[in-house]
Structures are given as C-alpha cells and as structure tokens.
C-alpha positions in Angstrom: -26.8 -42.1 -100.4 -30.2 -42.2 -98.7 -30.3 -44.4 -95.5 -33.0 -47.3 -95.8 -35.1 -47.6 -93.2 -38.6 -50.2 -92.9 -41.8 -48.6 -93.8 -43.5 -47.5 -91.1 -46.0 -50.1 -89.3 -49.9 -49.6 -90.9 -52.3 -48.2 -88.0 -54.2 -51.5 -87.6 -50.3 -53.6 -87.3 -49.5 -50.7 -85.1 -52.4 -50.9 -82.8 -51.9 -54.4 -82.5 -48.3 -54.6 -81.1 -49.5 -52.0 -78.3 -52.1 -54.7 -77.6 -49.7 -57.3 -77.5 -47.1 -55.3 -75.5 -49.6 -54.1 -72.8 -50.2 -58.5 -72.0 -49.3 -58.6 -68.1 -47.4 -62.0 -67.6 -47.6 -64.3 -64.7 -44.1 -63.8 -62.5 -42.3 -66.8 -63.6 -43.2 -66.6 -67.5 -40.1 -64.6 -68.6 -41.6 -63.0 -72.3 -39.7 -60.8 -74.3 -39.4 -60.2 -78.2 -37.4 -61.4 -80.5 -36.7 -60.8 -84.3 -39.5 -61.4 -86.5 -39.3 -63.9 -89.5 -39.1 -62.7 -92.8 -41.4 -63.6 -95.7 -44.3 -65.1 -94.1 -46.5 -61.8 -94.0 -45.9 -58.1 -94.7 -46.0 -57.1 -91.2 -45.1 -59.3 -88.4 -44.2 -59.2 -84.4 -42.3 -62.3 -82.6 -42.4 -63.3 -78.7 -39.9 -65.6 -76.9 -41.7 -67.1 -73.6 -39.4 -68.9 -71.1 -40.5 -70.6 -67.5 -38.6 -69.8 -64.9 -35.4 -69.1 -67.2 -32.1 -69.6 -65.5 -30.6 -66.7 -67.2 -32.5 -64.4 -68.6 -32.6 -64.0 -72.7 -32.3 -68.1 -72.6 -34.1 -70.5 -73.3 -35.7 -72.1 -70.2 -34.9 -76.1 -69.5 -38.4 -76.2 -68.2 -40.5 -74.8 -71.1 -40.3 -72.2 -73.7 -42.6 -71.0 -76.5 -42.5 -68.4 -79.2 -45.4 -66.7 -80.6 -45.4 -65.0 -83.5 -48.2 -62.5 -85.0 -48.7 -62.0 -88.7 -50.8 -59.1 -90.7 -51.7 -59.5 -94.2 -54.3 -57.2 -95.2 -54.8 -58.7 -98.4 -56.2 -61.9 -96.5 -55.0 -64.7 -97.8 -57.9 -67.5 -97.4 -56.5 -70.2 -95.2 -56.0 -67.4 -92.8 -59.9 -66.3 -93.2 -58.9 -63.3 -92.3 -56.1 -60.6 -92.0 -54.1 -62.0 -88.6 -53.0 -65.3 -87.8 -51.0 -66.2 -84.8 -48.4 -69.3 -85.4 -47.3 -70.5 -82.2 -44.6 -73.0 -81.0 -44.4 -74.5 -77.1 -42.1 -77.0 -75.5 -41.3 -79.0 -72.4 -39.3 -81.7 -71.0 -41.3 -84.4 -69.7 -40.8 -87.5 -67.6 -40.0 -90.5 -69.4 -42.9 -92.2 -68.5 -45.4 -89.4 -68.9 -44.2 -89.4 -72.6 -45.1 -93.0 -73.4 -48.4 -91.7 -72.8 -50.5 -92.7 -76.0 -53.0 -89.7 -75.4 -49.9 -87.4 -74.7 -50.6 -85.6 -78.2 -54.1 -85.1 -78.0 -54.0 -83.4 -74.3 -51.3 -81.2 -75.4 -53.7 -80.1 -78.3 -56.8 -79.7 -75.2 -54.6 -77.3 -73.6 -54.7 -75.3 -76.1 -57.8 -75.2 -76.7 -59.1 -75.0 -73.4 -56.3 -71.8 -72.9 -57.8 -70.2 -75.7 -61.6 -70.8 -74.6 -59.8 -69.7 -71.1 -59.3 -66.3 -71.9 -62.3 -65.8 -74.4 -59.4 -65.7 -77.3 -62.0 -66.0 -80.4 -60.2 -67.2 -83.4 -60.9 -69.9 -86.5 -59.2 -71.8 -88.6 -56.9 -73.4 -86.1 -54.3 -76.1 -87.0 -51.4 -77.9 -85.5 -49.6 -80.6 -84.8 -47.9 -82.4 -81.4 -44.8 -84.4 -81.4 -44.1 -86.3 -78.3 -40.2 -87.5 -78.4 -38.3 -90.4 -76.2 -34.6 -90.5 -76.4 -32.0 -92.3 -74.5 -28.5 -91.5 -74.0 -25.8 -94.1 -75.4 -21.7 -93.8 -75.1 -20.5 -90.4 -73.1 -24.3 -89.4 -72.9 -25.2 -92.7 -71.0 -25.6 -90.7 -68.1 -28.3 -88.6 -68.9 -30.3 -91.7 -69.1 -34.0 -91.7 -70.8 -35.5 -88.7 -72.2 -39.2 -87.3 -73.2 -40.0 -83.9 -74.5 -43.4 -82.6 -75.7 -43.9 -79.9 -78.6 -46.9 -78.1 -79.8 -46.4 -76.4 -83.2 -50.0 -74.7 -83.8 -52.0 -71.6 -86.1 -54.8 -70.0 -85.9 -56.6 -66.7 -86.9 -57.6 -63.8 -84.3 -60.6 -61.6 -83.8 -61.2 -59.5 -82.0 -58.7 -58.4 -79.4 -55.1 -60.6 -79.2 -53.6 -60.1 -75.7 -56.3 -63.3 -74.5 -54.3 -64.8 -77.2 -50.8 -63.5 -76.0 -51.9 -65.4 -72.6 -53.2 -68.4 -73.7 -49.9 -69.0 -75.6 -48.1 -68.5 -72.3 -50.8 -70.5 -70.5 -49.8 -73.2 -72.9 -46.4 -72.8 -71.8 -46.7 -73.2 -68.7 -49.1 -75.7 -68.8 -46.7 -78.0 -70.8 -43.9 -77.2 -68.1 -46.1 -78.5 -65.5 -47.1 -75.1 -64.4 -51.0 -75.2 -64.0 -52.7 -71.6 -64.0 -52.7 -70.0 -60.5 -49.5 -71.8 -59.3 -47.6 -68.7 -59.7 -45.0 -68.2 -56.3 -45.6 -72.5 -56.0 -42.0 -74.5 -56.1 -42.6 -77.7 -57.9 -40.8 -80.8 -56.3 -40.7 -84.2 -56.6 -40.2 -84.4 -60.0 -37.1 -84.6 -62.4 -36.8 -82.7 -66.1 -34.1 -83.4 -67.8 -33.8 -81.3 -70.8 -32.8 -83.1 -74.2 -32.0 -81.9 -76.9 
C-alpha cells in the first residue's frame, strides 16, 4: 500500500512561507505556527501570535492573534489576486475603555495604520470589530465586569508579505496595549482580566 503524503508546496507558495518564516518578532510577541485550515485555499500557512504568553504554546491573557496566508492561483475575484491574508487579533480591555463608542473604528485604524506602517501594499481589505462587555453573576461574581476587543479582518498581498506578518503582530500588540517600540517596557497601572 503506497504511503500518502501532501503534494509538494508550488515554488511561488514555497517562496512565500520562507518569507513569512524569515519575519523577526519583537521579544515579547511569542509567534509560532500552527495547523493550517482546510478548504479555504489549495495551499495555505497558519501563525499563532501571543503577548507575553505565560506558557509558551498558550494563548496569551493579554492578546493573541492568528494569521493565516492563503494561495489560489486560480484567483478567485474577491481576492483580486492570488494571496489573501485573513487575520484574527484579540485583547482584554478595561471595562470602561470598552464602552468606548469609537472602540471599533480605532481598532480598524490600527490596522490600517500597521499596514501603511510597514509599507504592507495590499487591496481589497475587509473586516469587522466586535467590542464585548460581560459581567460575572453567581460563582463568577468575582470576576466582576468584563471588555474584550476583537478584530476579524482580510485582505490581499503584493508584493512582499513579511511587512504584512508584522503588521498583524503590530496589531496585536497594539490591541494588548503594547504600542510599537515599548518592547523591554512593564506595563502597570492597569488591570486585564481575561473573559472568556
């Protein structure tokens, strides 16, 4: 019985996850990959991002992300193109920052402004940003009021896709309260409660 293995990655997909894998990451953005999803492109390459992760290979109660790159060659139009990046980002925030009406709209800017950032050229960007309060009742009383901020966004690549790879994890950080250049800085003073 022959073994199955995957077809081998096409040159272009190939070239792409060498890009991707040669992205230097700021010291407390812990990044590694993670199993692709199937069906949504022929060839694809997934990235977990974590801020400051207590353990590593977990998901980070200060912010975590996942990137993931897809390669059609056949193009499909909404993509405009043979790439599209889909990435996810998300952050715990203080209650009060998430009553914020504009909340949504400035997660979206950070986006935007990370991919302008790091000359990541791209089109046919979408998304959405859900801002969500919660309060704990009964045994979860305790953990009080809750906010959380998530980014769910696409868009299609060109030219060459590590600025993309950092922008996403400029995102992260970002959400996390982690401005660029605060790399080495301990953040006090405030409390994030992750909820679920």
């Amino acid at each position: 019985m022959a073994e199955h293995r995957p077809p081998a990655p096409s040159p272009a997909f190939a070239r792409a996850v060498e890009d991707v894998r040669g992205t230097a990451f700021r010291g407390d953005f812990s990044v590694r990959e993670i199993p692709a999803p199937q069906g949504l492109a022929p060839e694809a390459l997934a990235l977990a991002g974590d801020v400051r992760p207590e353990e590593e290979g977990q998901d980070s109660a200060l912010g975590t992300g996942r990137l993931i790159l897809l390669h059609d060659p056949d193009e499909p139009a909404a993509w405009e193109g043979p790439w599209r990046i889909v990435c996810f980002a998300q952050a715990p925030l203080e209650p009060d920052i998430g009553v914020d009406p504009l909340l949504a709209d400035v997660a979206w800017s950070w986006l935007v402004d990370a991919l302008a950032a790091h000359g990541a050229d791209h089109r046919a960007a979408s998304g959405t940003a859900t801002k969500t309060l919660s309060k704990g009742f009964g045994s979860l009383a305790a953990e009080g009021d809750g906010a959380q901020i998530e980014l769910r966004a696409s868009w299609s690549p060109t030219g060459p896709l590590a600025p993309h790879v950092e922008a996403w994890a400029e995102l992260v950080c970002m959400l996390a309260g982690l401005p660029p250049g605060s790399e080495g800085i301990t953040v006090i003073g405030t409390r994030r409660t992750p909820r679920g």
